[in-house]
C-alpha positions as CSV (number, residue, x, y, z in Angstrom):
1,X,31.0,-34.0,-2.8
2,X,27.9,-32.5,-3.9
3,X,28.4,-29.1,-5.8
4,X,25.3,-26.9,-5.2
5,X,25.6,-23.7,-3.1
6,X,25.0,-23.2,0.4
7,X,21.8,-21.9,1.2
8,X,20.6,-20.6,4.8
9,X,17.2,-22.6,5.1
10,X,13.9,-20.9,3.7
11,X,11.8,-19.4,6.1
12,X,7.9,-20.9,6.3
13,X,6.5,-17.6,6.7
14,X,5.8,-14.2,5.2
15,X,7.1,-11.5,5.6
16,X,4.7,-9.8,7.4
17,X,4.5,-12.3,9.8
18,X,7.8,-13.0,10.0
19,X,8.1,-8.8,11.6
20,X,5.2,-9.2,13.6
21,X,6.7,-12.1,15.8
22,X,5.9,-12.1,19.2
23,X,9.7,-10.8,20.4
24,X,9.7,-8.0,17.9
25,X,6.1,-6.5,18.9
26,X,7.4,-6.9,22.3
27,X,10.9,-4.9,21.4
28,X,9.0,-2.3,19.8
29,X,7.5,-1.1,23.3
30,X,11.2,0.2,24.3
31,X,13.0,0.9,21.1
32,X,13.7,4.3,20.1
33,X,12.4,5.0,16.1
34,X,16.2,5.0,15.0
35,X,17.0,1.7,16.6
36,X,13.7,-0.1,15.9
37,X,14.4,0.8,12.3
38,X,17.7,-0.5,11.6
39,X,16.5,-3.7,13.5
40,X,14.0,-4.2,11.0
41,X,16.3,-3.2,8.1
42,X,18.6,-6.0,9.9
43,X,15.8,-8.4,10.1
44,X,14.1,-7.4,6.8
45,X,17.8,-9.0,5.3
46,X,17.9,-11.8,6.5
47,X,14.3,-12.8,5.4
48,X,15.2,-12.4,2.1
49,X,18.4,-14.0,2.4
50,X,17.0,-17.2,3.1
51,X,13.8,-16.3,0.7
52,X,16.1,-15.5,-2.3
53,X,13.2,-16.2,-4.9
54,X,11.0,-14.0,-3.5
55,X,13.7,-11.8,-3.3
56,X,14.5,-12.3,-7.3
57,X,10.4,-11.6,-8.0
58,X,10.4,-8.2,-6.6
59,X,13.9,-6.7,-8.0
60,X,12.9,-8.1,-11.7
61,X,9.4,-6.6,-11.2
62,X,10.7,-3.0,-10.3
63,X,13.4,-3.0,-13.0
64,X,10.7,-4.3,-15.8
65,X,8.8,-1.5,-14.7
66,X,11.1,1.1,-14.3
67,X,14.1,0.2,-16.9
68,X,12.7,2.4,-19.6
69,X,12.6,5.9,-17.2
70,X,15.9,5.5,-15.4
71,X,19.3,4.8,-16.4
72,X,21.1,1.5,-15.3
73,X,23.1,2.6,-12.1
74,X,19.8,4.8,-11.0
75,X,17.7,1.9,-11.5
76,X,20.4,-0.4,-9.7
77,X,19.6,2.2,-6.9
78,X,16.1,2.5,-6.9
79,X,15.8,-1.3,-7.0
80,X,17.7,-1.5,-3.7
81,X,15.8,1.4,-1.9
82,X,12.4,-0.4,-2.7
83,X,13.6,-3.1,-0.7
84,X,14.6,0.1,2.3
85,X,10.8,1.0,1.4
86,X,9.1,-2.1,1.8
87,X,11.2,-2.6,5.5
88,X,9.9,1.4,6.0
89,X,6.4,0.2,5.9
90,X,6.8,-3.0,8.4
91,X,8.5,-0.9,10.8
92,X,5.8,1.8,10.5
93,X,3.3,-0.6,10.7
94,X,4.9,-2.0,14.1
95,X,5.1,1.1,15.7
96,X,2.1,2.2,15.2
97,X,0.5,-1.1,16.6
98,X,3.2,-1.8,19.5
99,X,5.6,1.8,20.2
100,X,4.8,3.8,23.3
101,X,1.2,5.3,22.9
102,X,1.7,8.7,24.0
103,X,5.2,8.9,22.1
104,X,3.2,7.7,19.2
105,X,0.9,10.3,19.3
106,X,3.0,13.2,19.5
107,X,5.0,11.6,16.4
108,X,1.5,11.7,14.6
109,X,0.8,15.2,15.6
110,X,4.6,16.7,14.7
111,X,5.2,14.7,12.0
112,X,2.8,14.6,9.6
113,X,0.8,17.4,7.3
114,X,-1.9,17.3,5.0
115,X,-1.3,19.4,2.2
116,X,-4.3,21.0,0.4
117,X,-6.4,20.0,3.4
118,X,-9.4,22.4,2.8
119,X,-10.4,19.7,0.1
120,X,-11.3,17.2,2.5
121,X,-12.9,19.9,4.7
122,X,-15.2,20.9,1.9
123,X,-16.1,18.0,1.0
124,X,-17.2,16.4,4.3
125,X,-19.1,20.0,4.4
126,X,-21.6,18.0,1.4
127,X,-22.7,15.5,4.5
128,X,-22.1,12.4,2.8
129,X,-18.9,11.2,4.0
130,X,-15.5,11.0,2.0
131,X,-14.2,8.2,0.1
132,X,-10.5,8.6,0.9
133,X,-9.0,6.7,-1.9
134,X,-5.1,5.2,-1.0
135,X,-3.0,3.0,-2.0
136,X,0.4,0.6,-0.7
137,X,2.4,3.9,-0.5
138,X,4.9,5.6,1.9
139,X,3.9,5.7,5.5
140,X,0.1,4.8,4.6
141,X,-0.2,3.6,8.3
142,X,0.2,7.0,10.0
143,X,-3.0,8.5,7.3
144,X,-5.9,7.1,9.5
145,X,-4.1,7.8,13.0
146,X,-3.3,11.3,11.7
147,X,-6.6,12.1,10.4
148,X,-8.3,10.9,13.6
149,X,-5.7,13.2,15.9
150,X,-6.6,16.2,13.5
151,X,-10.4,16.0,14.5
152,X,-12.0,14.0,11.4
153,X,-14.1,11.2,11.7
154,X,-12.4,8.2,10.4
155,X,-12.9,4.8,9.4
156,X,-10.5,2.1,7.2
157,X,-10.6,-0.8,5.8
158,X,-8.1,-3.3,7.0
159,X,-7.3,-6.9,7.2
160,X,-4.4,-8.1,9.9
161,X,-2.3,-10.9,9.9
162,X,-2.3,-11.8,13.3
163,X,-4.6,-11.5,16.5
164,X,-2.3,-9.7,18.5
165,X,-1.9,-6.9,15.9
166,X,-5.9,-6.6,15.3
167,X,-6.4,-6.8,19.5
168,X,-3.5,-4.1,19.6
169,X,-4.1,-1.7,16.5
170,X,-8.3,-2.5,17.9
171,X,-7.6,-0.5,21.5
172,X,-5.4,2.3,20.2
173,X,-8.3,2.8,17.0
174,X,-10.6,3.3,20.2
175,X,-8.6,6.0,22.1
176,X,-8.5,7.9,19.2
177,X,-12.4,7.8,17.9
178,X,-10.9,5.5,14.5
179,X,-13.0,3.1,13.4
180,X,-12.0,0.2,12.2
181,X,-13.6,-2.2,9.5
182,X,-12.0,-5.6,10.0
183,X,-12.2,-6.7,6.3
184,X,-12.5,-11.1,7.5
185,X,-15.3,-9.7,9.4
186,X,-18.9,-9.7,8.2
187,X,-20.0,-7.4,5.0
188,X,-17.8,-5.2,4.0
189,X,-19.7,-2.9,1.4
190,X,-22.3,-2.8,4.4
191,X,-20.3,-1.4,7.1
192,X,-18.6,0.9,4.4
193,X,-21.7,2.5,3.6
194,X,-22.8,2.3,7.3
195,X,-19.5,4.9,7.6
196,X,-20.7,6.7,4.7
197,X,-23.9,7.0,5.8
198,X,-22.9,9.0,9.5
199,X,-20.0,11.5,7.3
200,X,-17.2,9.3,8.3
201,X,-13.9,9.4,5.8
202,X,-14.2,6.2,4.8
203,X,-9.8,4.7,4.1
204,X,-9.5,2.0,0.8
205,X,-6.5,1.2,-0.7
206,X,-7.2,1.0,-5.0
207,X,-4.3,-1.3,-5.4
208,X,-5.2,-4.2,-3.2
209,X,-5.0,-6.6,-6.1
210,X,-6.4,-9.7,-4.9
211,X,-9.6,-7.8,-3.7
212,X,-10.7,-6.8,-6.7
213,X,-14.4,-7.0,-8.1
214,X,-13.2,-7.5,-11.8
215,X,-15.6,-6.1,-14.4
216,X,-16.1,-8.5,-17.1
217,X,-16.6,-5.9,-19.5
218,X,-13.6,-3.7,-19.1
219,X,-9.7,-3.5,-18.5
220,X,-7.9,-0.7,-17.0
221,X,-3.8,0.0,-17.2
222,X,-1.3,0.8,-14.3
223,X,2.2,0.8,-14.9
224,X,1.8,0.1,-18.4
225,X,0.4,-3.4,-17.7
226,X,-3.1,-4.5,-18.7
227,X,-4.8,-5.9,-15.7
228,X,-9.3,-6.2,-14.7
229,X,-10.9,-3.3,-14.0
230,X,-12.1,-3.0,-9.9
231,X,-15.7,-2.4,-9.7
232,X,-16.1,-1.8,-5.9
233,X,-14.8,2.1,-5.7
234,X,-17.5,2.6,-8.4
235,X,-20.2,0.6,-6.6
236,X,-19.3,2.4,-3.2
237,X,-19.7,6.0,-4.8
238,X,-22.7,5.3,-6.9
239,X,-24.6,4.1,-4.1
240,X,-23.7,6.7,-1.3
241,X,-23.0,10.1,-3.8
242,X,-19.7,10.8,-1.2
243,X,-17.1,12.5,-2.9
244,X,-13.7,11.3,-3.7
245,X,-10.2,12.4,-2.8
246,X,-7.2,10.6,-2.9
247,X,-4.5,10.4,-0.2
248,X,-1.1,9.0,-0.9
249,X,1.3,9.6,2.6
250,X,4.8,10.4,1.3
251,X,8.3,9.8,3.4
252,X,10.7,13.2,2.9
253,X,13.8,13.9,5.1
254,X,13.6,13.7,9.1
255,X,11.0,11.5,9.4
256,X,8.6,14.0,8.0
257,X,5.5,12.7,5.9
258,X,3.6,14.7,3.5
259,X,-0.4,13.4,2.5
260,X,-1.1,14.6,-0.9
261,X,-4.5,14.9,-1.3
262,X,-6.2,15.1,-4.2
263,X,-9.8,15.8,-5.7
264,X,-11.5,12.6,-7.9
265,X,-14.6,14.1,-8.9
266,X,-18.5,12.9,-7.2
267,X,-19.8,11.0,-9.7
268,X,-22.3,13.7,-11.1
269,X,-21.0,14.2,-14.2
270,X,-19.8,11.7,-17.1
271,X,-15.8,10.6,-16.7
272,X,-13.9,10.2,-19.5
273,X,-13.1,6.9,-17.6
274,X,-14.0,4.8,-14.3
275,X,-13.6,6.0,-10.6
276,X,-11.2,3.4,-9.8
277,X,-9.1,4.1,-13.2
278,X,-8.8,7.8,-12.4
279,X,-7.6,6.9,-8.7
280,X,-4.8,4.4,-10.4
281,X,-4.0,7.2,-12.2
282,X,-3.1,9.1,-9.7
283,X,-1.4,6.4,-7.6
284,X,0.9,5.5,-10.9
285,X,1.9,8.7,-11.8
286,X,3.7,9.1,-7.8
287,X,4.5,5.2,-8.1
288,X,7.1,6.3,-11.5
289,X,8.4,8.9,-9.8
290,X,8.4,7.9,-6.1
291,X,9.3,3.7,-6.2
292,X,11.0,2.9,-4.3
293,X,7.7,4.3,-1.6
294,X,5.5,1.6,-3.3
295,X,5.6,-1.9,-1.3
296,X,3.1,-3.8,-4.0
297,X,6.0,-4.9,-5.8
298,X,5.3,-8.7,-5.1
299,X,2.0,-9.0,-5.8
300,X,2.4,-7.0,-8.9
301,X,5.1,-9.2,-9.9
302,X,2.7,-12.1,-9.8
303,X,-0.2,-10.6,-11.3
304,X,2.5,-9.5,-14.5
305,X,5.0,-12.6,-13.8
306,X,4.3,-14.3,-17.6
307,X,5.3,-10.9,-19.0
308,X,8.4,-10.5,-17.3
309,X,9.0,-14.4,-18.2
310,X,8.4,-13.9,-21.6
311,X,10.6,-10.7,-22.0
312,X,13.6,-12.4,-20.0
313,X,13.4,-15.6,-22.4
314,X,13.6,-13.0,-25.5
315,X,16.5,-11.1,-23.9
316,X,18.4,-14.5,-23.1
317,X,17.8,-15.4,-26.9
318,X,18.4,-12.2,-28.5
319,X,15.5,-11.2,-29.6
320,X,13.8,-7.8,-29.3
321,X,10.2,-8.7,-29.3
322,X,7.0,-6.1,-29.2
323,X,5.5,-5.7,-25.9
324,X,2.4,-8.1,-25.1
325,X,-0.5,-6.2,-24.5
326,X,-2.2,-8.5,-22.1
327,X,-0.9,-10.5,-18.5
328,X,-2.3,-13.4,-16.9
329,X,-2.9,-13.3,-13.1
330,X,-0.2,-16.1,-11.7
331,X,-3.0,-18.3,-9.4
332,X,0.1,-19.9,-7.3
């Protein structure tokens, strides 16, 4: 009789997918937030039940990065609520595509605030559009449908993982004047600038890792890790002079959210370093405090995965060796 462990067969998909299923976009129409929560927490389980590597990838990744601020049984918890955070965003993301329309507008309009909001009113008052810098944090999906019910003129970058959700998320974006930039869907930079260019907010995430324009001549740091330095924030602001605010959307109690916005800078003077290294910045200083809000963890863990590697192998053989200074991207 063969000795290995049972284990529930792997599931072929990703996780994204995997929640945006044809039954559950369909469940979402009639589900009360509560209920259509826990049903994703439920579901969210079981997907990494029977994907227990993945699983592995992303609680190693959060304790590597956050072993040396918390103590063991706090990290043991925040490692468990980043998985509660990375469900939080899927079910977000679902009921903003699929929920009631109307019940998802007054959520929008009763739920979330923008604090320090005159800074984005000023500086659409310069006429050159607003580069609205975000990243893969708290309820990020409410920001553009927010922003478009408060009166500003909004576009976002976006990619979606399936045809329903781009036909879906495509009809509500119109009802509310939110424009859309389907990033599989001709020039990106162009229609960017084309927002720009009419004093649109114009939505990009900073930490979309796998987008990146790497600049051969420079590194940049997040989370303590080495990683290329993103040139398109830099070639977006040099070429349309739009000022620069970041926007991270953060959970608190009662299903409130809380935007944080905060002022980058326009370019006009020197930086003591890149646009797109002052944005990471800011997203890493609310990443160590806040992360189990961050859902990046698995693609971070790739990008960092020969570190991680490295450091377990030391720990397994007792040794305590100095911290490696550079990572290599995991192509697999």
């Amino acid at each position: 009789m063969s000795s290995r462990k049972f284990r529930l067969p792997k599931i072929h998909l990703s996780l994204s997918k995997f929640f945006q299923m044809k039954f559950n976009a369909f469940l979402f129409r009639f589900l009360p937030f509560s209920i259509s929560r826990c049903y994703i927490m439920l579901l969210g389980k079981l997907y990494y039940l029977m994907n227990w590597t993945e699983k592995q990838l992303i609680r190693q990744t959060v304790s590597y990065i956050c072993k040396r601020k918390f103590q063991r049984k706090l990290l043991n918890k925040k490692i468990k609520t980043a998985f509660k955070g990375i469900f939080d965003h899927y079910h977000e993301k679902l009921f903003v595509a699929y929920s009631n329309f109307p019940r998802l507008l007054d959520f929008l309009r009763s739920r979330v605030r923008f604090a320090d909001e005159d800074l984005l009113q000023k500086a659409l008052e310069q006429g050159k559009g607003v580069i609205l810098v975000t990243g893969h944090f708290g309820a990020v999906e409410f920001l553009p449908g927010a922003l478009a019910l408060n009166g500003y003129p909004t576009s976002m970058i976006c990619r979606f993982q399936t045809s329903r959700l781009r036909k879906s998320m495509g009809e509500r974006a119109e009802a509310v004047g939110l424009n859309l930039i389907d990033a599989d869907e001709g020039n990106i930079i162009l229609s960017a600038m084309r927002a720009l260019k009419q004093g649109r907010i114009l939505i990009t995430e900073c930490d979309e890792f796998d987008e990146w324009r790497p600049d051969p001549h420079r590194d940049s740091r997040f989370l303590n890790c080495r990683l290329p330095s993103d040139r398109t924030l830099e070639l977006l602001q040099k070429r349309s002079g739009s000022p620069v605010i970041t926007a991270l959307m953060q959970r608190q109690d009662d299903r409130r959210y809380t935007c944080n916005l905060a002022a980058i800078g326009n370019g006009t003077f020197p930086a003591p370093m890149p646009l797109h290294e002052r944005c990471l910045s800011v997203l890493e200083a609310t990443v160590e405090n806040y992360p189990e809000q961050w859902y990046q963890w698995k693609k971070f863990g790739k990008l960092i995965k020969s570190r991680i590697e490295v450091e377990n192998d030391n720990q397994e053989a007792g040794y305590l060796a100095p911290e490696i200074g550079l990572s290599i991207p995991d192509q697999a």
